[in-house]
C-alpha positions as CSV (number, residue, x, y, z in Angstrom):
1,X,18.0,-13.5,-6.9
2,X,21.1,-12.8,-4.6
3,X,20.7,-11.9,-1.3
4,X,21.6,-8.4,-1.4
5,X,19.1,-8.2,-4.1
6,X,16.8,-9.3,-1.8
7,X,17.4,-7.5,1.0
8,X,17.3,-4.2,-1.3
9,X,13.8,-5.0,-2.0
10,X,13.0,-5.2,1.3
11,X,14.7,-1.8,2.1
12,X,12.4,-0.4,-1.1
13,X,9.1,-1.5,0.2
14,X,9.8,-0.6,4.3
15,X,10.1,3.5,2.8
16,X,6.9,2.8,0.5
17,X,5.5,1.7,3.2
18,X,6.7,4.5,5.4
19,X,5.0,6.8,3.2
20,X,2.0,5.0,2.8
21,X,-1.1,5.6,4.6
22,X,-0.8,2.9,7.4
23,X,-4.5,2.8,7.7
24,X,-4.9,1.6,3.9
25,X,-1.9,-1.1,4.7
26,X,-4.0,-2.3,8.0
27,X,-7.4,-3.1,5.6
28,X,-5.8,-4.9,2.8
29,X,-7.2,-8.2,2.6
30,X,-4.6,-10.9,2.2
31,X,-4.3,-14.0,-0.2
32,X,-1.6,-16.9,-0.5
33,X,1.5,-15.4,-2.6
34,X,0.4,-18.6,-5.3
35,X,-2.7,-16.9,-5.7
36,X,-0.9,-13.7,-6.9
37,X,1.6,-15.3,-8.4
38,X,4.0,-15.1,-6.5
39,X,6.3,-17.9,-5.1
40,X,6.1,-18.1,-0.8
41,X,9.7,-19.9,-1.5
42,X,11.1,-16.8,-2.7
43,X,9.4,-14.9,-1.0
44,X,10.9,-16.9,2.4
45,X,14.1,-16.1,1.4
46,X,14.0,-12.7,2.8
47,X,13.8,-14.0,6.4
48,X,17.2,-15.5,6.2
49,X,19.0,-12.5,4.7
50,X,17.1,-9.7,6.9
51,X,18.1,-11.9,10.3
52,X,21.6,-12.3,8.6
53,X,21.5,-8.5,8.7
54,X,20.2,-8.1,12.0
55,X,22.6,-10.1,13.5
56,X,25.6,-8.5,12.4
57,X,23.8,-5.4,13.4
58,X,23.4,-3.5,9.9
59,X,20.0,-3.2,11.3
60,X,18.1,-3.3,14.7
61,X,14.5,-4.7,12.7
62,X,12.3,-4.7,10.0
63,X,8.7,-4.7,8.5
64,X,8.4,-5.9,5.2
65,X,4.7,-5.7,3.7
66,X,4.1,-7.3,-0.2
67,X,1.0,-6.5,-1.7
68,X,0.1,-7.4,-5.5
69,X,-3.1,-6.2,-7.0
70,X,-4.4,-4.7,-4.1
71,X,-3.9,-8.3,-1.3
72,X,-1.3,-8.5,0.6
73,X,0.7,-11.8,0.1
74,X,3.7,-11.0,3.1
75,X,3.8,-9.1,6.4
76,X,5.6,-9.9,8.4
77,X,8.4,-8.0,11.8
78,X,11.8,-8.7,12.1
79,X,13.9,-8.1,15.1
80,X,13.1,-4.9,17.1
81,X,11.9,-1.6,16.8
82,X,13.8,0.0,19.5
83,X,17.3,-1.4,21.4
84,X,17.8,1.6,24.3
85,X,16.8,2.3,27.0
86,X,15.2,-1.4,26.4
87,X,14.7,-3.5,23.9
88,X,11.4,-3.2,21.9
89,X,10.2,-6.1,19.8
90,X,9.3,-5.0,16.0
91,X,5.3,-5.3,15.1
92,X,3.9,-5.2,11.8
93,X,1.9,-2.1,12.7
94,X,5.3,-0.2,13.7
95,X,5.5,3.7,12.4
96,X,9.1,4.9,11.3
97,X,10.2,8.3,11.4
98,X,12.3,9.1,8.0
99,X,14.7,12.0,7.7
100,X,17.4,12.9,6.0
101,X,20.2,13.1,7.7
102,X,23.0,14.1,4.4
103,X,21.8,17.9,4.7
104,X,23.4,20.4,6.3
105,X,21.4,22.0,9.7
């Protein structure tokens, strides 16, 4: 899977999980990705291409959450939440505010 592919993954499941009820996120138990059948290799791959991103500043952060059959198998922050008036680190528990911003006020 290429990066981009990857990183577009991760972009889908950050606005599922936007909409999501957090609270539900929060009690999932977790389980090894093997154990769901998924590979933690792949999986890994995602840090490199979401810092790659957040270093050339196509993003400020991330929270990527990966859940199969109701156990989450990755959660995990990238970079910060918040860059002005200070930097803020990302947490896993971070609440985004989505808006669309291609209307017309």
């Amino acid at each position: 899977m290429s990066p981009r592919s990857l990183l577009a993954r991760a972009v889908v499941v950050l606005l599922v999980l936007a909409f999501s009820n957090q609270a539900l996120s929060i009690q999932l138990p977790t389980a090894s990705p093997a154990t769901l059948g998924m590979s933690a290799e792949r999986l890994g791959r995602m840090d490199q291409v979401i810092q790659a991103s957040i270093a050339k500043k196509e993003l400020p952060g991330a929270v990527v959450l990966v859940a199969r059959h109701g156990r989450v198998a990755w959660r995990k922050a990238y970079g910060s939440r918040a860059v002005e008036p200070q930097r803020e680190a990302m947490s896993v528990d971070t609440i985004f505010d989505l808006a669309s911003l291609t209307k017309i006020v």
